[in-house]
C-alpha positions in Angstrom: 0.0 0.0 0.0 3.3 2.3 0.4 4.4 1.9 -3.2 2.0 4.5 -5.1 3.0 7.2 -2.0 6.4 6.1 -2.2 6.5 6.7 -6.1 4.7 10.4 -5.8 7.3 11.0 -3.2 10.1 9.8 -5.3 8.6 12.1 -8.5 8.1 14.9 -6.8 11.7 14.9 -4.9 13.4 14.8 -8.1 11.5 16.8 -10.5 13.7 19.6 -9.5 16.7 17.1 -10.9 14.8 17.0 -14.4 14.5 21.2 -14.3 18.8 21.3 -13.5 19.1 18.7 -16.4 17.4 20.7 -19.2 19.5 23.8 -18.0 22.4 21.9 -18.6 21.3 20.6 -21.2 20.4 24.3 -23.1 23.6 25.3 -22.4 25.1 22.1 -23.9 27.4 21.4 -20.5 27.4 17.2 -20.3 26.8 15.5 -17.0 28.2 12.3 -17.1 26.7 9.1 -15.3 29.4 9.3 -12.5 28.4 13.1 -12.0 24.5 12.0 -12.3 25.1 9.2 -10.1 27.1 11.7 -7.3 24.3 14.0 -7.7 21.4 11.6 -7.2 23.4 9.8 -4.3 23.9 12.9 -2.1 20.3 14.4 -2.8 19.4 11.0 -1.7 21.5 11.2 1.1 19.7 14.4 2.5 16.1 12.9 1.8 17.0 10.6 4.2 18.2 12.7 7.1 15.2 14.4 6.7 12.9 11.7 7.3 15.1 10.5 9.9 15.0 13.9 11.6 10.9 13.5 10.9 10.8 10.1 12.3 12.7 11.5 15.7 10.4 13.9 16.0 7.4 11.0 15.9 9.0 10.4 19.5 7.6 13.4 20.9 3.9 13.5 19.0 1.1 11.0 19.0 1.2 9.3 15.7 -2.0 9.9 14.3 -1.2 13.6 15.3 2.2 13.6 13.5 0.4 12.2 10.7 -2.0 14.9 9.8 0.6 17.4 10.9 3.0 15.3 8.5 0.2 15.2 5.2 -0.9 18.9 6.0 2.7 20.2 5.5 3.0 17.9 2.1 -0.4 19.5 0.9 0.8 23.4 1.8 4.3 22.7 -0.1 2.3 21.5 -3.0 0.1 24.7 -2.8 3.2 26.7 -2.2 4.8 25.2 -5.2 1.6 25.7 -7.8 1.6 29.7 -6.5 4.7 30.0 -6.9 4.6 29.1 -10.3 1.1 31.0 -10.5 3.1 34.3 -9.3 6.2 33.8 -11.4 4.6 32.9 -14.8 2.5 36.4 -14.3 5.9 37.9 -14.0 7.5 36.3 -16.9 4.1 37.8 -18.7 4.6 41.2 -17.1 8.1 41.9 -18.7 7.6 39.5 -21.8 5.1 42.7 -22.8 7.3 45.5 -21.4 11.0 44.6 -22.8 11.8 43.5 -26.2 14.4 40.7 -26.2 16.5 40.2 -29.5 16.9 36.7 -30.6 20.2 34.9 -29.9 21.6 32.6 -33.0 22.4 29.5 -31.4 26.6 28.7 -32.3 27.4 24.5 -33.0 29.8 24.1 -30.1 31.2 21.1 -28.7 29.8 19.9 -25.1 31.5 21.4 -22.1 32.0 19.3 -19.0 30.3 20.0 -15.5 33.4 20.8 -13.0 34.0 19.0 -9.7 32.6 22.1 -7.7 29.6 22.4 -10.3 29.1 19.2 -9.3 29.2 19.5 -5.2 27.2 23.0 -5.7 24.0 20.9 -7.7 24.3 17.8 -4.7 24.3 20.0 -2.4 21.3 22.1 -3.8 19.1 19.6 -4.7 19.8 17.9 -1.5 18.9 20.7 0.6 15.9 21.0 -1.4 14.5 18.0 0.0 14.9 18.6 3.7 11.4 19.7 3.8 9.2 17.3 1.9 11.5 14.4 3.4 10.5 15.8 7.2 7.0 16.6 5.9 6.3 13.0 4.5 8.5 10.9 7.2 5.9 12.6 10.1 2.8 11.5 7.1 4.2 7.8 7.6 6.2 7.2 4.8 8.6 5.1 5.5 12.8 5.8 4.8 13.3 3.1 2.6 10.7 3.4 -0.4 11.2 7.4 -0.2 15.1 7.2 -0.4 15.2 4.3 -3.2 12.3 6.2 -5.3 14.2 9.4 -4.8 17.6 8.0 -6.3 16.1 6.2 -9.5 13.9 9.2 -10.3 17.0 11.8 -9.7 19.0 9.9 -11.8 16.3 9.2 -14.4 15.1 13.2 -14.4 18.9 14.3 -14.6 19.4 12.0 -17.3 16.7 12.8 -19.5 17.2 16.7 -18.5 20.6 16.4 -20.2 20.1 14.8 -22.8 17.1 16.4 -24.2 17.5 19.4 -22.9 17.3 21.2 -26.5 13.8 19.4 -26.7 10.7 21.6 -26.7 8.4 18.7 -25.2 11.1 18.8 -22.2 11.3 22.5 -22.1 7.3 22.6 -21.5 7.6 19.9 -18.8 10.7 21.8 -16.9 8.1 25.2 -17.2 5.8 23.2 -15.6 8.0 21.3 -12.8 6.7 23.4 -10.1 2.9 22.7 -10.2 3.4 19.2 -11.8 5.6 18.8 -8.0 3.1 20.5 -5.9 -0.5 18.4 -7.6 2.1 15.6 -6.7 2.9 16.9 -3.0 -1.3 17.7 -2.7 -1.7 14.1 -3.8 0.3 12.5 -1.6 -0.9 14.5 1.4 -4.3 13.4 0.5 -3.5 10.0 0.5 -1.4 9.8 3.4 -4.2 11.4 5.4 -6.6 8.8 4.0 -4.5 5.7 5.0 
C-alpha cells in the first residue's frame, strides 16, 4: 500500500533534478553518469536525514497527530509550489510585454563538462531542497526506505533525460511546468497519506 506514496514521493523529490538537467542541457554542458550518479546519491542522502529527523520527531507526538501534521505540510508545499509558479509565470508575462528581447543565434559548439565544484554545488542544492518534503512526509508515515530508493532512481532518471534532451521543446514545456506538476504531486500525496 506504500508503493504509489512512495513513487509520488520519489517524483516529486526529483522533479527539481529533471528542471537542473534541461538547463544543462540548453547550455550544452554534459553531466556524465558518475556526476549524475554523485548528484542523485547525495540528494538521496539528504532525503534521508530528513525523514530521519521526521521520524525523531514522531517520538515526541502522538502518531496519528504527526500524521496529519506530517500530510498537511506535504499538501501546503504543494500549494506553495503551484503559487509560486502562478506568481512567477504572471511575472514572466509582465516583462515578456514590457522589454523587447532580440533573438540569440544558437553557435554548433562542442559539449562542455560539468566541473567537480559544479558538481558538489548541484548535490548539495538539490539535496537541501529535499529537507522539507522528506520531514513533511517521514511525520505522514512514509517510510525511509521506499522514499530514499524512489528518490535516487527518479534523480538519476530526471537528470538523465534533462541532459540529454535538454534542447527538446516537449522537455522545455515539462521543466516550465516542474513546479505545479511537484506541488499536484505533494497535494496528492498529502491526501493520500491522510486517508491511509
Amino acid at each position: 500500500m506504500q508503493l504509489l506514496p512512495s513513487l509520488l514521493f520519489g517524483i516529486s523529490a526529483s522533479l527539481d533534478a529533471l528542471l537542473v538537467g534541461i538547463g544543462y542541457g540548453l547550455r550544452k554542458v554534459h553531466i556524465n553518469l558518475l556526476q549524475n550518479f554523485c548528484i542523485s546519491l547525495v540528494s538521496m542522502l539528504g532525503t534521508c536525514l530528513s525523514v530521519c529527523l521526521g521520524n525523531r520527531l514522531l517520538l515526541f507526538l502522538h502518531a496519528s497527530l504527526a500524521d496529519r501534521i506530517g500530510s498537511i505540510i506535504l499538501i501546503l508545499l504543494g500549494t506553495y509550489y503551484i503559487l509560486k509558479w502562478i506568481l512567477r509565470s504572471d511575472d514572466l508575462n509582465q516583462s515578456a510585454k514590457t522589454a523587447h528581447v532580440p533573438e540569440i543565434a544558437s553557435a554548433e559548439r562542442a559539449p562542455a563538462r560539468l566541473k567537480p565544484a559544479e558538481t558538489f554545488f548541484l548535490s548539495m542544492t538539490l539535496s537541501l531542497n529535499n529537507i522539507g518534503i522528506g520531514l513533511s512526509a517521514s511525520m505522514a508515515g512514509l517510510p525511509l526506505l521506499p522514499a530514499a530508493v524512489t528518490t535516487l532512481i527518479f534523480s538519476v532518471l530526471f537528470l538523465l533525460c534533462g541532459n540529454q534532451l535538454g534542447q527538446s521543446r516537449f522537455l522545455r514545456l515539462i521543466g516550465n511546468a516542474a513546479d505545479p506538476i511537484s506541488g499536484l504531486l505533494l497535494i496528492g500525496l498529502g491526501i493520500i497519506q491522510l486517508a491511509l
